[in-house]
Each structure stands twice: as structure tokens, then as C-alpha cells.
One Martini backbone bead per residue (centre of mass of N, CA, C, O) as a GRO file, in nm:
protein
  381
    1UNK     BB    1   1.365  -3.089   2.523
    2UNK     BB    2   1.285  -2.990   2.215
    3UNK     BB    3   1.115  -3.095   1.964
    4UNK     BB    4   1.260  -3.034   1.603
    5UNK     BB    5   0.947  -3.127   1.488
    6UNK     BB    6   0.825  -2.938   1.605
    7UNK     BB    7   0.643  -2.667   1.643
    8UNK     BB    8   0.713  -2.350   1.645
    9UNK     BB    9   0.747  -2.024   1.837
   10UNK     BB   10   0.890  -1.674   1.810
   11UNK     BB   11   1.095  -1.428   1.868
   12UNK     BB   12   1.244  -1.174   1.714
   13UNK     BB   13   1.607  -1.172   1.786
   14UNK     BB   14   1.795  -1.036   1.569
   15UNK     BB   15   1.922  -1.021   1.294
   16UNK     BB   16   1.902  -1.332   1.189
   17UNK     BB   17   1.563  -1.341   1.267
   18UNK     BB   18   1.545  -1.081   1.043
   19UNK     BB   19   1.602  -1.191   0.840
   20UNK     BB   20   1.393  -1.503   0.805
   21UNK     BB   21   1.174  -1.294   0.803
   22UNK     BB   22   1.206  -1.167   0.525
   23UNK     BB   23   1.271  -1.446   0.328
   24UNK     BB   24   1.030  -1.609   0.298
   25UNK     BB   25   0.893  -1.493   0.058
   26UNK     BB   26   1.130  -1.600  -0.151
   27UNK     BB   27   1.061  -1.872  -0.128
   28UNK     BB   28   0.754  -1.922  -0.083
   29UNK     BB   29   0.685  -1.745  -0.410
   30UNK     BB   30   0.878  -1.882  -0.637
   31UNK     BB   31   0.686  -1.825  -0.919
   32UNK     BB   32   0.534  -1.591  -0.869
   33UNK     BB   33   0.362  -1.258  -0.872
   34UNK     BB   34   0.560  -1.221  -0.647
   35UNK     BB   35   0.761  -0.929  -0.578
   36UNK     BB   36   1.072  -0.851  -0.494
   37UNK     BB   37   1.189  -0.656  -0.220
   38UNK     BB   38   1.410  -0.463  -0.108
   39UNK     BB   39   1.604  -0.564   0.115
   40UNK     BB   40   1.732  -0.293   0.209
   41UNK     BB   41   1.426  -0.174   0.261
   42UNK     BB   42   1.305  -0.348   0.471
   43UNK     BB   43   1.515  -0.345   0.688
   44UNK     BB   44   1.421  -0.070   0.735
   45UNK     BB   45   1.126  -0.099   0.786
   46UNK     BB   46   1.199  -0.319   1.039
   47UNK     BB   47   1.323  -0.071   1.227
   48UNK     BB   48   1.289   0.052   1.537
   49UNK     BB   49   1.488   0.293   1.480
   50UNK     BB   50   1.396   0.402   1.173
   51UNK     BB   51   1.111   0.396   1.214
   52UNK     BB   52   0.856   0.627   1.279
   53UNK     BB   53   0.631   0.416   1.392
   54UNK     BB   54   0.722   0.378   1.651
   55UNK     BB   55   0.664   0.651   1.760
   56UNK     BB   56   0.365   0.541   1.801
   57UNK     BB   57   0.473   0.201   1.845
   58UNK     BB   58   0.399  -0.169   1.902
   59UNK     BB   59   0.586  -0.473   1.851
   60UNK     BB   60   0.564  -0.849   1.726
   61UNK     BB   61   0.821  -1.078   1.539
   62UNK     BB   62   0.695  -1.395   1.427
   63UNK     BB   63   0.819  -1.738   1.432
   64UNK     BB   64   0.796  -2.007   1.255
   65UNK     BB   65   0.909  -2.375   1.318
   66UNK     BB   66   1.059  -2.611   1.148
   67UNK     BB   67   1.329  -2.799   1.156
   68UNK     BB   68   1.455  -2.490   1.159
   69UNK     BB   69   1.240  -2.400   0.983
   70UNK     BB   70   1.068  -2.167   0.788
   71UNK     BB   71   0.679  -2.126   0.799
   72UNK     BB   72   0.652  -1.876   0.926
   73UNK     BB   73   0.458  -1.556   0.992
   74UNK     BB   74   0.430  -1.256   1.199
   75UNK     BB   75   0.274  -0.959   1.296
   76UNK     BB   76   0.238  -0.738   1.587
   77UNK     BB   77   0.015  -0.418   1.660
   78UNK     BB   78   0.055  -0.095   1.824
   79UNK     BB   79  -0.131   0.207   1.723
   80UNK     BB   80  -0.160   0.514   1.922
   81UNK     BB   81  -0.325   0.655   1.621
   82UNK     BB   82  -0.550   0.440   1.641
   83UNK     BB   83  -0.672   0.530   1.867
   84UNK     BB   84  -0.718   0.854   1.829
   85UNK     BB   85  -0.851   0.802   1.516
   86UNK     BB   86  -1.044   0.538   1.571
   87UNK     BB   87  -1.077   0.361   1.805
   88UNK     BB   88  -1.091   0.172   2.028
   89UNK     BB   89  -0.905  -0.197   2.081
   90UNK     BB   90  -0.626  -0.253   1.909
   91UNK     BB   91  -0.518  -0.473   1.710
   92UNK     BB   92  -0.235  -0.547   1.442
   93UNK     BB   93  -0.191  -0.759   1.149
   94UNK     BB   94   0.121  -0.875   0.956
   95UNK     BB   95   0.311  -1.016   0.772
   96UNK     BB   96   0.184  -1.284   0.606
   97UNK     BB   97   0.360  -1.608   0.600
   98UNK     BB   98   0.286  -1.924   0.469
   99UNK     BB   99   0.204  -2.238   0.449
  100UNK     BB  100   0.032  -2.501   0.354
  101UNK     BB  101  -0.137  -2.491   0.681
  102UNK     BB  102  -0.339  -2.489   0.959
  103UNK     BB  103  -0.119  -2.507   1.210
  104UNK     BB  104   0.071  -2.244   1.132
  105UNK     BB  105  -0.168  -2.033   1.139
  106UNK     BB  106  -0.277  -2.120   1.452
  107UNK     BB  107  -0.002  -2.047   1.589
  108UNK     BB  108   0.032  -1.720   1.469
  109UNK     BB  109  -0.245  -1.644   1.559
  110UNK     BB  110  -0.235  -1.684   1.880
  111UNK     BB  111   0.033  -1.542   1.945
  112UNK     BB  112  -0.074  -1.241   1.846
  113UNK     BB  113  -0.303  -1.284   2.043
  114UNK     BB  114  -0.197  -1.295   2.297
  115UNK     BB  115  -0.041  -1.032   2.306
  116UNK     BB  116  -0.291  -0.872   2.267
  117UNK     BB  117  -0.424  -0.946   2.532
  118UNK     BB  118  -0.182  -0.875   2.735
  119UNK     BB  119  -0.280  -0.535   2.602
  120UNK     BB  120  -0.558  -0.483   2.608
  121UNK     BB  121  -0.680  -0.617   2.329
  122UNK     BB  122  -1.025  -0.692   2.165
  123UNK     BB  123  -0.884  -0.641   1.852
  124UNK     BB  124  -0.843  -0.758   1.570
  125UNK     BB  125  -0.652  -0.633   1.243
  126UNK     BB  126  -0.622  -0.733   0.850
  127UNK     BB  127  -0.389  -0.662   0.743
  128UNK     BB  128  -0.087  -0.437   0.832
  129UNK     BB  129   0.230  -0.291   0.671
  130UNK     BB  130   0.136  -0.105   0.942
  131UNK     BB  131  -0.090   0.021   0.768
  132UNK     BB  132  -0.269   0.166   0.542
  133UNK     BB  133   0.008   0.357   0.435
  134UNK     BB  134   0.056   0.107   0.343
  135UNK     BB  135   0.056  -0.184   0.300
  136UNK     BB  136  -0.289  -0.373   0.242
  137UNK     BB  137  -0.436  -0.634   0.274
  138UNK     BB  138  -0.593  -0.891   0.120
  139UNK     BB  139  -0.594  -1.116  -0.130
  140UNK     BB  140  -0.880  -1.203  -0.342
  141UNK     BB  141  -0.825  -1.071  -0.628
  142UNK     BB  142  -0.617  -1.095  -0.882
  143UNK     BB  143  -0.403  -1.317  -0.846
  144UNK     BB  144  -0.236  -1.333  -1.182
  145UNK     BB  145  -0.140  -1.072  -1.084
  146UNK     BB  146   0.086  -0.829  -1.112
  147UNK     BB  147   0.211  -0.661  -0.869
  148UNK     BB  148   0.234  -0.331  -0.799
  149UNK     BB  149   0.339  -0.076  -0.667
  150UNK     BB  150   0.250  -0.141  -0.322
  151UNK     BB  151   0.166  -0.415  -0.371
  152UNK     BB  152  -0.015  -0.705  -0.225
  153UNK     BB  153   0.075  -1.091  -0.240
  154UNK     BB  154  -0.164  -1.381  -0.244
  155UNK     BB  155  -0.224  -1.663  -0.193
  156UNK     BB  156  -0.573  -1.845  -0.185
  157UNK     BB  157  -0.492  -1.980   0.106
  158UNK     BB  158  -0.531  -1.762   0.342
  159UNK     BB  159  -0.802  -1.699   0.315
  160UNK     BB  160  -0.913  -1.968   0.440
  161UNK     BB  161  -0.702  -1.981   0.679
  162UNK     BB  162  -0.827  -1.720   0.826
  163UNK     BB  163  -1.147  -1.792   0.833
  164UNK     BB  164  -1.112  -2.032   1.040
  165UNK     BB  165  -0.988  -1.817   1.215
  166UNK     BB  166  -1.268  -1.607   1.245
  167UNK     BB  167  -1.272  -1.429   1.000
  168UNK     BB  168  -1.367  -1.093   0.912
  169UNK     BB  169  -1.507  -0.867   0.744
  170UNK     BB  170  -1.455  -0.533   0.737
  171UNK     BB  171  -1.295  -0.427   0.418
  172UNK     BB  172  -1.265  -0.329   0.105
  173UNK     BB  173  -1.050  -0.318  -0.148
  174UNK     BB  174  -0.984  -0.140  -0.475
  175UNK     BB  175  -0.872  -0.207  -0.793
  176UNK     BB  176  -0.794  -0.026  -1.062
  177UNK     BB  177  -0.819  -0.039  -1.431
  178UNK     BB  178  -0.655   0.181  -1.674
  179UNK     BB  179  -0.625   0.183  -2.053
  180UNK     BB  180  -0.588   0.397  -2.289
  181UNK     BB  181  -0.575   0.200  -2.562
  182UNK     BB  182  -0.927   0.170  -2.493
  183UNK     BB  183  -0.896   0.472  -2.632
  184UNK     BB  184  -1.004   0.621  -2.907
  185UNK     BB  185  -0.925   0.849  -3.079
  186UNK     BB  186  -1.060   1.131  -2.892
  187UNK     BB  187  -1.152   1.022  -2.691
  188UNK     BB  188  -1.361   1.070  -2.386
  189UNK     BB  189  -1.475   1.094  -2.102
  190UNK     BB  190  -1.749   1.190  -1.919
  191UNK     BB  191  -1.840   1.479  -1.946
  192UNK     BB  192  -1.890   1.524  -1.624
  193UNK     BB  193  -1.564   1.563  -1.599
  194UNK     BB  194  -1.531   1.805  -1.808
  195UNK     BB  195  -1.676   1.964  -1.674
  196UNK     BB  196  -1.611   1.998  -1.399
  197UNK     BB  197  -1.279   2.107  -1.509
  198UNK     BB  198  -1.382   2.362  -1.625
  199UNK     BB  199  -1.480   2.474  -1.282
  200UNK     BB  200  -1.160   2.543  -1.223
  201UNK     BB  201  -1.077   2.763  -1.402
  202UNK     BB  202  -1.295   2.993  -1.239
  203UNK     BB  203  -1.123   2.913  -1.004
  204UNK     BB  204  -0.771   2.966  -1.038
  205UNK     BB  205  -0.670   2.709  -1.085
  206UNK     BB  206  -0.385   2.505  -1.087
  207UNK     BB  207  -0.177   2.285  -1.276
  208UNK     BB  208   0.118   2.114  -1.160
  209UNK     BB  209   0.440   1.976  -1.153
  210UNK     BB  210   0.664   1.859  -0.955
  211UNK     BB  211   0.959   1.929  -0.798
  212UNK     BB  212   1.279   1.765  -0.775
  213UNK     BB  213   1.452   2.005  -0.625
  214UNK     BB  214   1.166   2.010  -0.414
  215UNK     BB  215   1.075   1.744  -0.287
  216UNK     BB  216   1.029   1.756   0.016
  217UNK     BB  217   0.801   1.982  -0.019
  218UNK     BB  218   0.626   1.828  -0.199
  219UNK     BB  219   0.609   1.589   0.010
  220UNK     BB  220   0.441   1.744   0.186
  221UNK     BB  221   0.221   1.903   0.044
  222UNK     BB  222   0.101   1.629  -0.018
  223UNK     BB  223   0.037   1.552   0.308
  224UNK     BB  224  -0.149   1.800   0.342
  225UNK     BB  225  -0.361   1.674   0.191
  226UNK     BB  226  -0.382   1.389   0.270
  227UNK     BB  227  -0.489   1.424   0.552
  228UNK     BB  228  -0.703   1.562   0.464
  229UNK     BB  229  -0.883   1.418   0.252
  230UNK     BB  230  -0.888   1.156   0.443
  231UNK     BB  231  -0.999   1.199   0.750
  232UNK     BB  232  -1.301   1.004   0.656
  233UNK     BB  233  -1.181   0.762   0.673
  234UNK     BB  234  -1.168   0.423   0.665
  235UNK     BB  235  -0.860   0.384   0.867
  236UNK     BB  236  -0.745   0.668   0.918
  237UNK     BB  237  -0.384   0.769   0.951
  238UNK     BB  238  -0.201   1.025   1.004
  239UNK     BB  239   0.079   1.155   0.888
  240UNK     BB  240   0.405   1.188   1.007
  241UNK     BB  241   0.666   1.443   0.961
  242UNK     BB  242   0.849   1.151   0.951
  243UNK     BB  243   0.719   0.986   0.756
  244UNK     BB  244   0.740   1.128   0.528
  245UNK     BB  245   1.050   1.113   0.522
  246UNK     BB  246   1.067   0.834   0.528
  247UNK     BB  247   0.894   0.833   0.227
  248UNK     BB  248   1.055   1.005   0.063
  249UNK     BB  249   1.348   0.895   0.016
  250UNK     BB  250   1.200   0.644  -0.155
  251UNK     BB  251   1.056   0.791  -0.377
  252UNK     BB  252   1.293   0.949  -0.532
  253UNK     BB  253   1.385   0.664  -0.687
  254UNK     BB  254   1.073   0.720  -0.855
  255UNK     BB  255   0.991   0.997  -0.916
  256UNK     BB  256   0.766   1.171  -1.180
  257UNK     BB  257   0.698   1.473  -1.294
  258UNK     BB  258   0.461   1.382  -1.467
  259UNK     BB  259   0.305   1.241  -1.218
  260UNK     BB  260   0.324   1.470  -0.963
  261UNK     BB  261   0.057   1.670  -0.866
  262UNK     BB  262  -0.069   2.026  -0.844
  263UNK     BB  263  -0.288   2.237  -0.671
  264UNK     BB  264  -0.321   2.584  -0.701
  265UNK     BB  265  -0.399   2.938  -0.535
  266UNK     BB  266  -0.244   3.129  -0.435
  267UNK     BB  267  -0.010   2.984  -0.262
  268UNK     BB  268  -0.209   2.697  -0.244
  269UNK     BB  269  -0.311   2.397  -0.145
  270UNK     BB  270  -0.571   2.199  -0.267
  271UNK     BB  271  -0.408   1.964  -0.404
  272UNK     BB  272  -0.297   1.617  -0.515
  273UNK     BB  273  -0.080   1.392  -0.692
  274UNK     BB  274   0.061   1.034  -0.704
  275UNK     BB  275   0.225   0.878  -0.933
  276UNK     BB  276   0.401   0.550  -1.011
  277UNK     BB  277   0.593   0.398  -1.124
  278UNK     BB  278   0.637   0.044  -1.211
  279UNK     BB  279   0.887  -0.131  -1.078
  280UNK     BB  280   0.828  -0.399  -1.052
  281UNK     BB  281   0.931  -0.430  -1.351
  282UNK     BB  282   1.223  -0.439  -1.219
  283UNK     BB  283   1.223  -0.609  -0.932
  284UNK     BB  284   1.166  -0.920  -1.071
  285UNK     BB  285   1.471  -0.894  -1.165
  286UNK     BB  286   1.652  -0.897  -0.886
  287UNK     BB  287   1.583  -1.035  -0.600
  288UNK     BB  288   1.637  -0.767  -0.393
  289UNK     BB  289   1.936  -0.685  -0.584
  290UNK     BB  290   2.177  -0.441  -0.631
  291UNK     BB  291   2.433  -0.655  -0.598
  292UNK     BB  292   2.623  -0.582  -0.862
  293UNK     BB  293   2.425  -0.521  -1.096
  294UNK     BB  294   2.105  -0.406  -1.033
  295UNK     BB  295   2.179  -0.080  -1.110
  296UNK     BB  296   2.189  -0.152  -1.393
  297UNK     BB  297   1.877  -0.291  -1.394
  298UNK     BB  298   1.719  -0.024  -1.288
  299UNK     BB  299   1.804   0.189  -1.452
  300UNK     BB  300   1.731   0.056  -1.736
  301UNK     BB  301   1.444  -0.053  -1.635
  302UNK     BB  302   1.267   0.225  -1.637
  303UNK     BB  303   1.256   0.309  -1.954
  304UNK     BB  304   1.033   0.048  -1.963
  305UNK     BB  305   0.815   0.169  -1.837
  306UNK     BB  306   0.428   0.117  -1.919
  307UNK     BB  307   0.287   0.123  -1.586
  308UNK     BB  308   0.111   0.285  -1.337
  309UNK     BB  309   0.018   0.431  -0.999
  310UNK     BB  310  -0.230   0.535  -0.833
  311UNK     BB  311  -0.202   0.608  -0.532
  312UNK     BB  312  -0.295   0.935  -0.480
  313UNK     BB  313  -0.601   1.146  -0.493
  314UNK     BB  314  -0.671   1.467  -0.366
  315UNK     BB  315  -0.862   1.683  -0.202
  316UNK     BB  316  -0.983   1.906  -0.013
  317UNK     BB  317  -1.294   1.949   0.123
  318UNK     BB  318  -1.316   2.273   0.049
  319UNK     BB  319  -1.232   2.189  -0.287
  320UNK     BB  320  -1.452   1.965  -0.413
  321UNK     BB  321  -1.649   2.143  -0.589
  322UNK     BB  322  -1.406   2.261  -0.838
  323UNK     BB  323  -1.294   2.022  -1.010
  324UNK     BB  324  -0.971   1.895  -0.966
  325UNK     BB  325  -1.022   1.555  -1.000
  326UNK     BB  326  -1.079   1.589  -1.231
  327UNK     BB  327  -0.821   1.737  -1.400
  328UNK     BB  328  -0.655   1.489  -1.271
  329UNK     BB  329  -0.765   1.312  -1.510
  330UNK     BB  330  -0.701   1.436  -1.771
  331UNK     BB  331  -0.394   1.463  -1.704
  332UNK     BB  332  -0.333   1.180  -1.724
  333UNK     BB  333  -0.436   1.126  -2.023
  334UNK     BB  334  -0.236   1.326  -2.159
  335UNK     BB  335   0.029   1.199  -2.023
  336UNK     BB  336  -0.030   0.899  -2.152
  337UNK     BB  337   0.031   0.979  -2.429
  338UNK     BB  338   0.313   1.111  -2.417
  339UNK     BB  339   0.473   0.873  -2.291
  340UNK     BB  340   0.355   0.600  -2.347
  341UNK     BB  341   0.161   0.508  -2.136
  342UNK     BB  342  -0.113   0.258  -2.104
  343UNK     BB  343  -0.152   0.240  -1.782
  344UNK     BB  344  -0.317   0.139  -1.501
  345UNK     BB  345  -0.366   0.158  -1.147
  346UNK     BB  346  -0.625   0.283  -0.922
  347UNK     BB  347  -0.530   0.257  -0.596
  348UNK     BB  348  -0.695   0.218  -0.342
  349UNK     BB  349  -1.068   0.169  -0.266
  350UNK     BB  350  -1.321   0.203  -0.124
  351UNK     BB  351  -1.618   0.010  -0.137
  352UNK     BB  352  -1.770   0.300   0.005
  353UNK     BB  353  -1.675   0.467  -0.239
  354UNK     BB  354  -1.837   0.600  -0.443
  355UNK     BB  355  -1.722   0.858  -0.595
  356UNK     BB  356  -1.486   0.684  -0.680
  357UNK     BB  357  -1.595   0.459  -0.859
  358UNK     BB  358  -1.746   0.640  -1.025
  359UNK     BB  359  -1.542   0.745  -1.183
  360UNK     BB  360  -1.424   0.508  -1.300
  361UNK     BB  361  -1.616   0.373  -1.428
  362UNK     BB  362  -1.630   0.651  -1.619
  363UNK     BB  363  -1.308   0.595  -1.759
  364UNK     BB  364  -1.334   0.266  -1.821
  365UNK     BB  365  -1.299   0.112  -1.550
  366UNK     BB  366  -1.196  -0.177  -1.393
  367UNK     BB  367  -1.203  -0.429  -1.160
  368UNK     BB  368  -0.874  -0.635  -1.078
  369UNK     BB  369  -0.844  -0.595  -0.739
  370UNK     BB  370  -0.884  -0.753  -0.433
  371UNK     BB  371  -0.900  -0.671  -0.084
  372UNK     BB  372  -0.916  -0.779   0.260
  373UNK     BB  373  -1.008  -0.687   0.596
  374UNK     BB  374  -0.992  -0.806   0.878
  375UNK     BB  375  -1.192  -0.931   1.158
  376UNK     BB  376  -1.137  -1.010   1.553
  377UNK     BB  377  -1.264  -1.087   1.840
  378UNK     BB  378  -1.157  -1.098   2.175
  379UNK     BB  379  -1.067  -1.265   2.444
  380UNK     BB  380  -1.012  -1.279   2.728
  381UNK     BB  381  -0.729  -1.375   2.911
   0.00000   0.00000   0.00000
């Protein structure tokens, strides 16, 4: 019989071993900038029978155990729509969560790697739980900031127990903040922005605000944009028509017309911006829980969210010399005077792309959130 004084490693087998992989950051995280997401939201994402990444991907949910308690998790996935869209032979691991121990770290990811080499695969790369188009990152910096929605927050000691065991920089995410309240009255972004907006309008392109009549349909439309606009990022891997569905049917709970925005010319639609108020300030209040008050604190504090995050915001590639990214700037800046918002993240952006920091800084953004994925070769079985 094993000693339950020694650690163990477990496969997530049955409901009850699916709620205690959930719950461990409820509790290992208490006190802390990090909000608790609704559990019976997880239990639906991490659902094999329901979430559509599964239709193209297979996983394997892994806990830590000593004296019967949980002291750690961690996913481990093989997604072979990143097989066809990124190369080579990974696998990724996410939804990592333990104590601070080094022996708890190096038993769950011995475990996620011994699996990923018996699928022969040759790299691990994470955290993604579990794509980039979901949350992803490990945070290194602005620990002490309340992360906004979707994003992920990690205590700091996860940084050094992951690098001990091999892991290295693949590429950094930054997250922007952008105030409007640190512009005074009637300033502007840089010329070179209004400028560019400018030759939006000569080129008969219209800007208007997504129609939550016909949400469906308009995050089809965003999905069409994400899809092309995105396409030559790294890690990008496109999003399939049952996963918008299916990450529609969440945003709806969420999404402001004021907020969500399409370019198009002549009914077709050539960029789209998704802005999302910060739900966070309102889910840090309920601990996952909606039941039995939580519908009432959940509807009275949407009313006070005062800060949005730029999910994403892209033009298709042949439309991107029009100037529409500047037009979905100004147009943010006009909303957040009108509605009272005072600014928000924006990104995550990719440390390499250029062109997109440069607008940032451009806008009298800062960086204050940085991810890092990381990457370790796999020896061979």
C-alpha cells in the first residue's frame, strides 16, 4: 500500500477528482490579485464531451496529491490543429497551480512530460489553457495588479520553479495600459494616427458598432476578421466555427455594443475590434459562485465597471493600409469619454510585433502585465 504521506500523482478520473482540480487555485490563491472565474463555467471549459477543442485536440488533467490534499495540478494537451498551423511536434501544458515546493513542480511536470514523450512529442510549450486563444501566459510581471478579464495571474515563485526544471523563454506577451484620464481635455493621440484615419474615410470604409440583436452572426464576422488578421502570428491557431460558437454563448453575458466594433465597405467587412468591460471587478466578489445572490451582485456591478480590456482588435491583411486600426483608436477614445470609462489593457501583443507596441507607445501607453511562454526540449522516451 502507498504511504499518503508521500506525494502522488493522479489522472483526473470522475467528477469528484474534476471539482478538486478546479478548486485548488480557490484556495491556494486567497488573498491574492486573483479572481476567482465561475466555477460552473470551468466545469463547462474543461469539459471533454462539451468544450469543441477537444474535436481536434486530446489532454490529460493531472494532480498533485499528499495526505489526501491537493497540492498541485496541471494539464498536459495535444492540439493537432497546432500541428498543422505551427510545425514540428509539441505538446502543451497549462492550468498549472501548486505550493511552493520544488518536489510538487518537478513530480507534475515529469508526469505531463512522460506523457507527452509516450505520444511522441519532442517539445512541451506552455502554459496555454488551452490554446493562445484562450488565456495563456505565465505572468512575470505586475504580480500586485488585479488581472482583467481573461487574463491569467501567477504568484511569483511559479516563474523560478518552472525555469529550474529546464524551461526557457519561447516569447513574451505584453499587456498595455492606456488611461484616457492622463489626456487632458481635447488632446490627441500622435498626428501620424488621426492621419492615418483619415485615409479610412477616403477609402468609403464605415465604422459601426456590433448589433447584439444578431450577436451570432457578428461574432462569426469578428471570428472571420480574427481568423486573417491573425494568421501569420506566432502560435496562431485559427479558431473553428463550433469553438466561436461556443465562446460566443460567454460573451454574450458580457459583450457592450458600445464596445464591439466592425469596419466594412460595401457589405463586406474588412477589420473588427472586440473591447470587453473588466467583469473581473465584479466576479472577485462572488468566488465563483452565482447562486443564491450572486445573479444580484453579478447584474447591480456590471453598472460600475469603469475599465475595459482590447481583446482583440485586427484588420484582414489586404485592408490593412487603409487605415482602419487608427479609426478603431480614435473611436475607443471617443467611447471611453462618453461612457465614463477611464481606460483599460490592451493586448496581450506580442513582444515581436512591432507595429503594435509602436501604436501603443503611440497612444501614451505603458507596459504593466508581462506572460511568458516558455519551451523545453523533450528527451526522447
Amino acid at each position: 500500500m502507498a504511504d499518503p504521506s508521500q506525494l502522488q500523482i493522479v489522472h483526473v478520473s470522475g467528477r469528484r477528482d474534476l471539482v478538486r482540480f478546479i478548486k485548488l487555485p480557490y484556495r491556494l490563491h486567497r488573498g491574492t490579485p486573483w479572481v476567482p472565474p465561475l466555477l460552473m463555467e470551468r466545469r463547462e471549459f474543461l469539459d471533454r464531451d462539451r468544450n469543441p477543442y477537444f474535436q481536434h485536440a486530446e489532454a490529460e488533467y493531472l494532480l498533485a496529491l499528499r495526505e489526501g490534499e491537493v497540492v498541485g495540478r496541471i494539464t498536459v494537451q495535444i492540439d493537432h490543429r497546432w500541428d498543422e498551423y505551427q510545425g514540428g511536434s509539441d505538446a502543451q501544458f497549462g492550468f498549472i497551480d501548486a505550493v511552493d515546493d520544488p518536489e510538487v513542480f518537478q513530480a507534475l511536470f515529469s508526469a505531463a512530460e512522460e506523457w507527452a514523450r509516450s505520444k511522441g512529442r519532442k517539445r512541451m510549450i506552455g502554459p496555454m489553457d488551452f490554446t493562445t486563444n484562450d488565456e495563456c501566459g505565465l505572468l512575470i510581471d505586475g504580480y500586485d495588479l488585479h488581472p482583467m478579464i481573461l487574463e491569467p495571474w501567477h504568484p511569483p515563485y511559479y516563474r523560478d520553479r518552472i525555469e529550474a526544471l529546464g524551461y526557457d523563454k519561447a516569447m513574451d506577451l505584453q499587456m498595455w495600459d492606456l488611461q484616457v484620464g492622463t489626456l487632458a481635455e481635447g488632446e490627441m493621440f500622435t498626428p501620424m494616427i488621426h492621419a492615418a484615419a483619415e485615409e479610412m474615410e477616403k477609402h468609403r470604409v464605415t465604422v459601426r458598432n456590433m448589433r447584439r440583436r444578431e450577436l451570432d452572426k457578428e461574432i462569426a464576422r469578428f471570428m472571420e476578421v480574427y481568423n486573417a488578421a491573425w494568421g501569420r502570428n506566432w502560435g496562431f491557431v485559427p479558431v473553428t466555427d463550433a469553438e466561436a460558437e461556443f465562446q460566443a454563448k460567454n460573451l454574450k453575458q458580457v459583450l457592450s455594443e458600445d464596445w464591439a466594433m466592425i469596419a466594412e465597405r460595401d457589405g463586406e467587412i474588412l477589420g473588427a475590434a472586440l473591447t470587453l468591460p473588466d467583469i473581473n471587478q465584479v466576479l472577485k466578489k462572488l468566488n465563483g459562485r452565482l447562486l443564491p445572490f450572486g445573479w444580484l451582485k453579478f447584474l447591480l456591478g456590471r453598472r460600475k465597471i469603469d475599465q475595459v480590456r482590447v481583446f482583440a482588435l485586427g484588420v484582414k491583411p489586404e485592408y490593412q493600409h487603409l487605415g482602419i486600426a487608427a479609426a478603431f483608436y480614435i473611436r475607443h477614445l471617443e467611447t471611453a469619454k462618453s461612457t465614463g470609462v477611464g481606460g483599460g489593457d490592451q493586448g496581450w501583443i506580442l513582444e515581436t510585433n512591432k507595429p503594435m507596441n509602436k501604436a501603443m507607445e503611440g497612444m501614451g501607453g505603458s507596459v504593466v502585465k508581462r506572460y511568458r511562454l516558455f519551451e523545453k526540449d523533450l528527451d526522447p522516451a
